[in-house]
N, C-alpha and C positions, 0 to 999 in steps of 0.2 A: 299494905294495899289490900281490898277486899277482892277475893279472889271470885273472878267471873263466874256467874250464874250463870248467863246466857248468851247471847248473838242474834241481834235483831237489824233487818233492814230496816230504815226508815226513808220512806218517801218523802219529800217535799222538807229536806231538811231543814231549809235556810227558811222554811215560812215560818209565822208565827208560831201555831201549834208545834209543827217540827222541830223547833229550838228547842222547848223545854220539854217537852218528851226527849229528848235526847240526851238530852241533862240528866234528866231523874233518870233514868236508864244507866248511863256514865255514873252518877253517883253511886247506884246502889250495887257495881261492880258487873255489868251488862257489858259487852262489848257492841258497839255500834258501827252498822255501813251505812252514810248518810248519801243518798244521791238527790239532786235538782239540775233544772237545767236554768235556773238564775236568770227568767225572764224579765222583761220589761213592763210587765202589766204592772207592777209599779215601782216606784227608785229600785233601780238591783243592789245600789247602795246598800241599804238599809237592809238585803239579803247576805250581801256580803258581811256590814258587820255583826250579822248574827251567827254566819257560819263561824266568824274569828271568834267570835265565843265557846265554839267546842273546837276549833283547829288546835292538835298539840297534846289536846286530854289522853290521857292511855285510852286505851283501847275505841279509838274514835278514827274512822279512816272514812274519806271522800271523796268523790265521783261521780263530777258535772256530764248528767245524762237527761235527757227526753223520756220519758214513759211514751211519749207516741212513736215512739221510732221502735221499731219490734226486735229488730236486731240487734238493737243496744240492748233492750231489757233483757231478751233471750242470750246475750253473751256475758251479764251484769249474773241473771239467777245461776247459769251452768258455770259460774267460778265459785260461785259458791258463798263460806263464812259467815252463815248466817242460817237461823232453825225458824224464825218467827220473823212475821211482815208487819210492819204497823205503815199504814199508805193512807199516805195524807197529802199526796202530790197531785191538783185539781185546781181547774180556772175557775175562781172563784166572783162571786158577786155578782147578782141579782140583777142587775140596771143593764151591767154587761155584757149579758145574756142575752138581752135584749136585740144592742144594736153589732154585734159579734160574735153569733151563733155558730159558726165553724170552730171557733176558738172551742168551745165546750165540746162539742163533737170529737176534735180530735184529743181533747187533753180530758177530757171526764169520761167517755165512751170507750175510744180508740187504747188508750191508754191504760183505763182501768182492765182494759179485756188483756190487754198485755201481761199486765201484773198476775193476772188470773192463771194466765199459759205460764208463766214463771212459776206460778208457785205449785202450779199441779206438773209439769216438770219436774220441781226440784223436791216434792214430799212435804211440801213445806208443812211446818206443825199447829200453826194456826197463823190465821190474815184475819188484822183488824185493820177495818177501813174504815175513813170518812162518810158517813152521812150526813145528812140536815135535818131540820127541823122544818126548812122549806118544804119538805116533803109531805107537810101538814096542807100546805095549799088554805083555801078559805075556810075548814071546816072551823065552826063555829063552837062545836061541845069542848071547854075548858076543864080543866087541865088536857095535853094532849096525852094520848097514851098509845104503845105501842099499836095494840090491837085496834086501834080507830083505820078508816078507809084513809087512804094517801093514794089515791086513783083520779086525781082532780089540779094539778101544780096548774101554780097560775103565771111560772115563769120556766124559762126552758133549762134554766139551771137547777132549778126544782126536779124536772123533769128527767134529767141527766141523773140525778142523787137517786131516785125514784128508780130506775136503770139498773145503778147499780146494783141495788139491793136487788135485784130480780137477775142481773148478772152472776153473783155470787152466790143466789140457793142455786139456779141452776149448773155452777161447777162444785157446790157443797152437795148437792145431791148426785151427780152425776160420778164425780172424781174421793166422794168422800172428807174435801179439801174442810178443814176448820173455820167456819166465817163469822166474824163479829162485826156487824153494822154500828156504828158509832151517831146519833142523829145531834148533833151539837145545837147548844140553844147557845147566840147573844156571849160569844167568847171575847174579853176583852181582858188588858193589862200589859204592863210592859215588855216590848218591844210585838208591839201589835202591830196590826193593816193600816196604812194611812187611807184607804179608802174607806173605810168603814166610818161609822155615824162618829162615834164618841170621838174618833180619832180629829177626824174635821172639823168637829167641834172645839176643841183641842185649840188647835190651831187659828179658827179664825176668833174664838174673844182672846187669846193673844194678840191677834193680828187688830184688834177692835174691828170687826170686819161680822155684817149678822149672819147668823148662822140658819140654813134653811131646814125648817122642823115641818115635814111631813104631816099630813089629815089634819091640821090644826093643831097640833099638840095632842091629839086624842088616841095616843098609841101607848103602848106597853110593852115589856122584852124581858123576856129571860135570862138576865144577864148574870153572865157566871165568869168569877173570876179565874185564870188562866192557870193557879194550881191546882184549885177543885176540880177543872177538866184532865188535867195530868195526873190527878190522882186516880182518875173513874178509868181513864186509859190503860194505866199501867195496870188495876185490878181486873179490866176486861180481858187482857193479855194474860194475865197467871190464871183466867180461868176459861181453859179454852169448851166451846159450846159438844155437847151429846147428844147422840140423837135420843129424842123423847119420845115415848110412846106415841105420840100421836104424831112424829115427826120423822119425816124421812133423812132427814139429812143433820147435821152436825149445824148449824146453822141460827143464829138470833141475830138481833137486832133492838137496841137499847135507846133508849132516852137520854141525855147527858145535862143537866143544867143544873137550873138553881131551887126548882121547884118553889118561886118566891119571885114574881113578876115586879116590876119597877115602869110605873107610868112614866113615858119618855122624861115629864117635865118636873120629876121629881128625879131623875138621872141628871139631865141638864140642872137644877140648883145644886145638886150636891158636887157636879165639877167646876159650879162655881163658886163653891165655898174653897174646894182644894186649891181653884187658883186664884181664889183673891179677887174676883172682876166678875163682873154681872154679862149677862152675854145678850145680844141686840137679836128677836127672834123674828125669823120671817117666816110666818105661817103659811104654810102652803098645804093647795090639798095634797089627794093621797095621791101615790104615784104609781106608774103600772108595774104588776109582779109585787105590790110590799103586800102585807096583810096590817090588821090593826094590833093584833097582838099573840102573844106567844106567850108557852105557861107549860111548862115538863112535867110530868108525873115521871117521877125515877124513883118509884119504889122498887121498879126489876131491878135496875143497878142496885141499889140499896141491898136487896134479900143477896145478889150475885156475891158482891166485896164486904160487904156486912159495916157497912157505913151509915151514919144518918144523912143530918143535912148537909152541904159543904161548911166548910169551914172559915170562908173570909165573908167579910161583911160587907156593903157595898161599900160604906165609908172607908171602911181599910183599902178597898179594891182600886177607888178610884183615886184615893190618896197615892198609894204605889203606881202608879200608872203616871198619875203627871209630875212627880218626882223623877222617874224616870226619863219620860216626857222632857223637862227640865234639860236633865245631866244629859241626854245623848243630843236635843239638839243647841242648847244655848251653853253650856261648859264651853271652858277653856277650853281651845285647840280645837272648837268643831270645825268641820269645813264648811268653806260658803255651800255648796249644794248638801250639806246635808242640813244645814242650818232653814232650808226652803225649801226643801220639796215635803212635805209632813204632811199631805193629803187633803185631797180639795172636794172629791167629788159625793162623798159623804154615802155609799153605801147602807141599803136599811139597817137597822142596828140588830 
């Protein structure tokens, strides 16, 4: 057995991202503390069986907690077994934002500031956290890069992502804490969000059921497959941020994608080539909070971990995804709810 490197918390275990960060972690001899609090925002199913994916691994232990409850977190960081954060535990999704703005308040605000008091508490050695790309809001100069304005979100979950990062230079400046902003473009692949676009999609030309494609088809996304994001994770984490001359605080914040944009409707043909069926499209305009398109510049990652472009191709991407897709809901022995709930309301991509 490879003998532990490190000890890392990780937030939002049982989410997508969570999974497999915790994995690569677990594989490369990391020890991991996974906590969630395994809500309902969508099947908790489908939470559960991703946690049964690391449940049993060496060096993997878990602990169904709230990041919004202060007490838990502050009794979770002062036990300790852990040197490095990676917090990925946030209410996610655009639409939702919308019509469920407390939800964000407490779980992306409330929460994140918790995590914040945890790890300046405990010394922690560096926190990489979840950002977005929604943080881009409408700006219009493509590709997006770090140093562009993001003082403009056009949805309240944008606006929360946007928080953070202004949360975390002021305890990176203040407490000296290590902070890595992570701004994720269009993360998709097996054992993903049922809310999300690709995923719904998924589902309903299985279901022969049309699928509703926002601005007319006239969109685009940076869609990046779910190891390339685990990879840029795990290198942002071995390289914790210094303050730079012209920088007070130990403090970045990164781009993560594919740096290679995919018109929606060239997304939608090629997962309809993986599944064999043509999909029935109801064009609809744009909807409030989406943008039209997204597009990374990660050359900073790139120069940080010394990487080029990712590595999987969309065709490879989308092929493992409904393969996937496939085995967890129609295999032998699924159960009836989990064989139906696979995502309806199709979050922007």
């Amino acid at each position: 057995m490879t003998a532990v490197k490190s000890s890392v918390l990780v937030t939002g275990v049982a989410g997508f991202i969570g999974l497999h960060v915790a994995q690569a972690l677990l594989a490369r001899g990391d020890s991991v503390v996974g906590i969630d609090n395994l809500n309902d925002y969508y099947d908790p199913a489908l939470k559960r069986a991703r946690l049964a994916q690391l449940t049993g691994q060496p060096g993997f232990t878990f602990e169904r907690l709230d990041i919004a409850d202060p007490a838990a977190v502050e009794n979770r960081f002062a036990q300790g077994g852990f040197e490095r954060v990676v917090h990925l535990a946030a209410q996610a999704g655009v639409r939702h934002s919308i019509t469920h703005p407390l939800d964000y308040a407490q779980a992306n605000l409330v929460g994140f500031l918790n995590v914040l008091e945890g790890c300046r508490a405990s010394a922690c050695l560096h926190l990489v956290y979840a950002s977005s790309s929604s943080v881009y809001g409408g700006n219009r100069k493509l590709p997006f890069s770090e140093g562009d304005p993001v003082d403009r979100p056009v949805s309240l979950y944008a606006a929360t992502k946007k928080a953070n990062e202004l949360m975390a230079h002021s305890y990176s400046h203040l407490y000296g804490l290590p902070c890595t902003g992570l701004r994720f473009f269009t993360v998709y692949g097996p054992w993903g969000r049922p809310d999300m676009a690709y995923f719904s999609f998924t589902r309903a030309i299985l279901a022969g059921e049309p699928i509703a494609v926002f601005n007319h088809g006239q969109m685009s996304r940076d869609f990046t497959y779910i190891d390339d994001i685990v990879a840029g994770v795990l290198g942002a984490l071995d390289h914790s941020p210094a303050c730079a001359d012209d920088h007070s605080a130990p403090y970045r914040v990164l781009n993560i994608g594919s740096n290679a944009p995919v018109p929606l409707l060239d997304f939608i043909a090629e997962l309809e080539r993986a599944l064999g069926r043509k999909a029935q499209l109801d064009l609809q305009p744009m909807q409030p909070g989406d943008v039209p398109a997204t597009y990374a510049d990660v050359s900073r990652l790139q120069a940080l971990i010394g990487t080029s472009r990712p590595a999987t191709s969309l065709e490879q991407g989308v092929r493992r995804f409904v393969a996937w897709y496939r085995s967890y809901y129609f295999a032998a022995g699924a159960s009836a709810s989990t064989r139906t709930v696979a995502g309806k309301s199709g979050q922007p991509a």
